[in-house]
C-alpha positions in Angstrom: 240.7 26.8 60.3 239.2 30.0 58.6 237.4 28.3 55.3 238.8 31.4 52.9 242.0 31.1 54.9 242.1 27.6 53.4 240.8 28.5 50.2 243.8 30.9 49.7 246.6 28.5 50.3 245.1 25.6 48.1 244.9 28.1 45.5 248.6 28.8 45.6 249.3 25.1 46.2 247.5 24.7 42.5 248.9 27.2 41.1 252.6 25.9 42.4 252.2 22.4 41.5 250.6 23.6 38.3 254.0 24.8 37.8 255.9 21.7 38.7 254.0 19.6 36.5 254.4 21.9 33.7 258.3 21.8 33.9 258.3 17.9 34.7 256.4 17.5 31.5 258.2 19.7 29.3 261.3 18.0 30.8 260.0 14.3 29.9 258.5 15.0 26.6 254.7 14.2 28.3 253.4 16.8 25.1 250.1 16.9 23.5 251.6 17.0 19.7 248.9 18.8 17.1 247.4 17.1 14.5 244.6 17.7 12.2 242.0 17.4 14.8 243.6 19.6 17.0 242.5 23.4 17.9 246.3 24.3 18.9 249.4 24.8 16.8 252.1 24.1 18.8 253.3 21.0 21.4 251.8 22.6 24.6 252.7 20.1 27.8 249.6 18.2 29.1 248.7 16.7 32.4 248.3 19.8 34.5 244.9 18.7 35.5 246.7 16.6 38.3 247.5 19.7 40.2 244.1 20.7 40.5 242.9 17.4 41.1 245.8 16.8 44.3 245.0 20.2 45.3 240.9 19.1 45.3 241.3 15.7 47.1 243.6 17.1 49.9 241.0 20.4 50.4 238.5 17.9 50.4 240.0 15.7 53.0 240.9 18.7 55.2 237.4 19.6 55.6 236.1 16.1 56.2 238.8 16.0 59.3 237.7 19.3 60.1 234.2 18.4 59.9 233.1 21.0 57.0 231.9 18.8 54.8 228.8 16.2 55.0 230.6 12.6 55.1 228.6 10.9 52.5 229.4 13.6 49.6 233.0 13.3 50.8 233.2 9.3 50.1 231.1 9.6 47.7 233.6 13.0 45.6 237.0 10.4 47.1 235.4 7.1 44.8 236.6 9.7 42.0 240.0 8.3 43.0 239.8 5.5 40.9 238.5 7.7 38.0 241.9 9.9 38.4 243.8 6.9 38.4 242.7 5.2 35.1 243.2 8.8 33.6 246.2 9.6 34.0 247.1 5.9 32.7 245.4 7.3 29.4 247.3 10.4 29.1 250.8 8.3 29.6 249.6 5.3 27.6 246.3 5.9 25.6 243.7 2.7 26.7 241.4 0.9 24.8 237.5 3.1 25.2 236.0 -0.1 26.5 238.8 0.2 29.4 238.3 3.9 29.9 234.3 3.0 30.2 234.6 0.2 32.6 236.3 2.3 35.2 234.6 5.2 34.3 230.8 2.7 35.4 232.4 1.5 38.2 233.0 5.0 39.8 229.3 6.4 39.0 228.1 2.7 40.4 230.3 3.2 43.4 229.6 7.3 44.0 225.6 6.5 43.7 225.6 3.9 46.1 227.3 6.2 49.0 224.7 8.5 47.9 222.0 6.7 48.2 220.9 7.1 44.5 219.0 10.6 43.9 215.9 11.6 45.8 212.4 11.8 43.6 211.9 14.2 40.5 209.2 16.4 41.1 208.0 18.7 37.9 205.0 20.7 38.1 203.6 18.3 40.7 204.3 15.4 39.0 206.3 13.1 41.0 209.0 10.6 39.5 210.5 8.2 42.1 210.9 4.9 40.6 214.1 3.4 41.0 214.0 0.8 38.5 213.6 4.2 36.1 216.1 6.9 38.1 218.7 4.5 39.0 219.9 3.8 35.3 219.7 6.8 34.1 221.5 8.8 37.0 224.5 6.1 36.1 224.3 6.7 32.5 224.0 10.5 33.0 227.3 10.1 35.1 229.0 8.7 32.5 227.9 10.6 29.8 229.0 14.0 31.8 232.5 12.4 32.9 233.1 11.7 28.6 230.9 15.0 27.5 233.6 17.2 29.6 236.5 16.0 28.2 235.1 16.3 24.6 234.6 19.6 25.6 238.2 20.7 27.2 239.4 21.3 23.1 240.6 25.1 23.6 242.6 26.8 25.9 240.7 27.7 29.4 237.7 26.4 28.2 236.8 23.4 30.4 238.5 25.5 33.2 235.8 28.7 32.9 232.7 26.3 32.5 233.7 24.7 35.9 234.7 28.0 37.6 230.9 29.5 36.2 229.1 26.5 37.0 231.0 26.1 40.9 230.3 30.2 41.4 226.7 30.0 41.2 226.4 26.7 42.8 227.9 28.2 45.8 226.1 31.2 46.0 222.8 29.4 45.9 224.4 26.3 48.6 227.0 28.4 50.1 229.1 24.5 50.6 232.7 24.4 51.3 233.6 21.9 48.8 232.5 24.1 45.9 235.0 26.9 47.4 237.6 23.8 47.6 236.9 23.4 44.1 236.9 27.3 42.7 240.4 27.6 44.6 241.7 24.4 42.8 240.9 24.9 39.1 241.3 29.0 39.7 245.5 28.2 40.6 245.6 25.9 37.5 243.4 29.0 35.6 246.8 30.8 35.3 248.7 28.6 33.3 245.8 27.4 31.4 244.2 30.9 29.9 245.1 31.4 26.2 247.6 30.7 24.7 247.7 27.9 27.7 251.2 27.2 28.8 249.7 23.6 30.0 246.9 21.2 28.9 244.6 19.4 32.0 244.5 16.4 30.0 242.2 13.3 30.7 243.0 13.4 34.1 241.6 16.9 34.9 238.5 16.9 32.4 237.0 13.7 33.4 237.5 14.7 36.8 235.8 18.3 37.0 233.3 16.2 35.0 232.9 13.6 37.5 233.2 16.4 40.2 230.2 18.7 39.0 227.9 16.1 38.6 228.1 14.4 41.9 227.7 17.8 43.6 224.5 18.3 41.7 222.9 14.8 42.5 223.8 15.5 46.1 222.8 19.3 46.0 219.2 17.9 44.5 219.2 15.9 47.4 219.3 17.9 50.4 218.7 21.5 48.7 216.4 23.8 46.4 218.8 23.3 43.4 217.3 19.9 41.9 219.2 17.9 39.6 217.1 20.5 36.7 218.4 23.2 37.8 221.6 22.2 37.5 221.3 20.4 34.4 220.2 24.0 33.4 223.7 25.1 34.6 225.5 22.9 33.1 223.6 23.1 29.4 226.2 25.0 27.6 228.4 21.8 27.7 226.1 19.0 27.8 224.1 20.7 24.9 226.6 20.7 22.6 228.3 17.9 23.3 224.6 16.0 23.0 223.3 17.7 19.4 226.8 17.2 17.9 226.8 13.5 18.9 223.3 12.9 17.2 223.9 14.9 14.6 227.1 12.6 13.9 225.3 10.0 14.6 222.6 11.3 11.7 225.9 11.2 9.3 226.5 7.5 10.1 230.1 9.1 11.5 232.4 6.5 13.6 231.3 8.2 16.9 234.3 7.1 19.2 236.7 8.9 16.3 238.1 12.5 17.0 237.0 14.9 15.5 236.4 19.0 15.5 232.4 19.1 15.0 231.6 20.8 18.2 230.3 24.3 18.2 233.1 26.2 20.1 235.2 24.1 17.8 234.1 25.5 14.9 233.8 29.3 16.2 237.2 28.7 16.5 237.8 27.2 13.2 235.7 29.9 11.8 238.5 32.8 12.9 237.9 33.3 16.4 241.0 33.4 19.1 240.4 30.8 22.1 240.4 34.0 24.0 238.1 35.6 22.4 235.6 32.7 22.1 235.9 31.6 25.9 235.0 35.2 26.4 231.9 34.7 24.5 230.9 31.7 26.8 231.0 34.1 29.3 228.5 36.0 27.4 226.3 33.4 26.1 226.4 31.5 29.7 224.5 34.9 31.1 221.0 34.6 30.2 221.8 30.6 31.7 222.6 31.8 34.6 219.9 34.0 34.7 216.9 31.3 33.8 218.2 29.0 36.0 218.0 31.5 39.0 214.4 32.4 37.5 213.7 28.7 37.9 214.7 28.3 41.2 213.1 31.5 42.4 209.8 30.7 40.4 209.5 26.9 40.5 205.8 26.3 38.8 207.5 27.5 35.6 210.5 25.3 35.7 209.6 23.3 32.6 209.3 26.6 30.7 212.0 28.2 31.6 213.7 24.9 30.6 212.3 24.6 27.4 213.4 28.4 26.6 217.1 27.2 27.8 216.8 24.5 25.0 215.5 26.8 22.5 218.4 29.2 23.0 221.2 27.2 23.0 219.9 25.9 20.0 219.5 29.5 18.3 223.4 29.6 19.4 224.0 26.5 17.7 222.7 27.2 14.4 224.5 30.2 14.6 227.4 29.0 14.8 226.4 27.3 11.4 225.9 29.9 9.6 229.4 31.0 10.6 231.0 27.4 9.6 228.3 25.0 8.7 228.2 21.2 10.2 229.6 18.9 7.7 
């Protein structure tokens, strides 16, 4: 089967069962309900991350029967079916965080061992390949992106445009069929979601394109030029914020597992900005990303520069965004 061939019809699959989920929802009263912590105004149905996520695991599957995709990232992606599971559990009936972890360690444990754990970090010639060091923290760094992402789904089409950037480049620079697989799932669920969203993804879609994205760029550091750096790069705009507004919550001895609307694109938007118009500033401020981390990769002895000037940006952005509404 033609790979874009494919591509097109999961697309419309999402899109469809995007659809079906939305009216099943509405139907059964399955509504995220605003509340002070929220960035929406009205009951909006939630959940429609399950459509992209079916729509993922049977594109995935296709091309492991079809032989398009390397058979260790495939079992490795499916061990996110236990992750999906225990999510959508928590956005029918919302568990206990020490439940939601538990799984959550279980699947990074699981999708590390099928991948053999991650190959040595090399920076500037310096070489980093213990295990007793890489293993823990690769696990950690799973967990942390799976929970990070879903802070970070908080406005309409947001999580959905970081995934879409993040899975473009990545496939230009790879050129893998799963990261097409994935660009045609979340694009058919794009629709519904761009502001004002007609449906949420919920738990079960954040945590997932969380889960996804990460495991694509330990394997990806594995067997090609983009190292787990690179991606880490690519990924920044989310992890960054997710990462200074946790220790700066932390600084203001805050209950950290406690909602709340601290995060920057939270705040632009609490500051007077449509979702619209401040997912169209991602765009904008995800650019010059873009652009060092293809510098990086073209240019590898200046990695940890280019690094450090990612860092150094996003936190000009950041304090920004203060000036606009201030951290309290």
């Amino acid at each position: 089967m033609n790979i874009y061939l494919l591509t097109g019809l999961l697309c419309i699959l999402s899109f469809i069962l995007t659809l079906l989920i939305r009216k099943y929802a509405a139907k059964h009263q399955i509504m995220d309900i605003p509340n002070e912590r929220s960035s929406h105004v009205n009951p909006t149905p939630r959940g429609g991350g399950l459509a992209f996520v079916l729509t993922w695991y049977i594109g995935i599957t296709i091309l492991f029967f079809l032989k398009y995709i390397d058979s260790r990232l495939y079992f490795a992606l499916l061990s996110g079916l236990l992750l999906a599971c225990i999510s959508i559990i928590d956005d029918l009936v919302t568990l206990k965080p020490v439940i939601r972890l538990s799984f959550q360690l279980i699947t990074a444990v699981v999708a590390v061992i099928i991948l053999h754990g991650i190959d040595p970090l090399v920076i500037s010639g310096i070489t980093i390949s213990s295990k007793f060091l890489l293993y823990p923290i690769l696990i950690i760094g799973i967990v942390w992106f799976i929970n990070l992402y879903n802070f970070l789904d908080g406005i309409d089409g947001y999580a959905s445009l970081e995934a879409l950037t993040i899975g473009l480049f990545m496939y230009i620079i790879t050129g893998e069929n799963s990261i097409l697989i994935l660009i045609a799932s979340v694009l058919g669920f794009f629709f519904w979601n761009w502001p004002t969203a007609k449906i949420f993804m919920g738990d079960v879609g954040s945590t997932q394109l969380g889960f996804i994205l990460v495991i694509l760029g330990i394997y990806f550091h594995n067997i090609s030029e983009l190292s787990i750096i690179h991606w880490m790069m690519l990924s920044s705009l989310f992890w960054f914020d997710a990462t200074i507004t946790l220790v700066r919550r932390l600084k203001n001895h805050e209950k950290i597992l406690e909602a709340h609307k601290k995060h920057a694109y939270q705040r632009i938007v609490q500051s007077g900005f449509s979702h619209q118009k401040t997912i169209i500033y991602s765009i904008i401020v995800n650019l010059p990303i873009l652009g060092l981390t293809w510098l990086s990769i073209e240019f590898p002895s200046v990695l940890p520069l280019l690094f450090v000037i990612n860092m150094i940006y996003l936190y000009t952005v950041v304090r920004l965004v203060d000036k606009r509404l201030p951290f309290r």
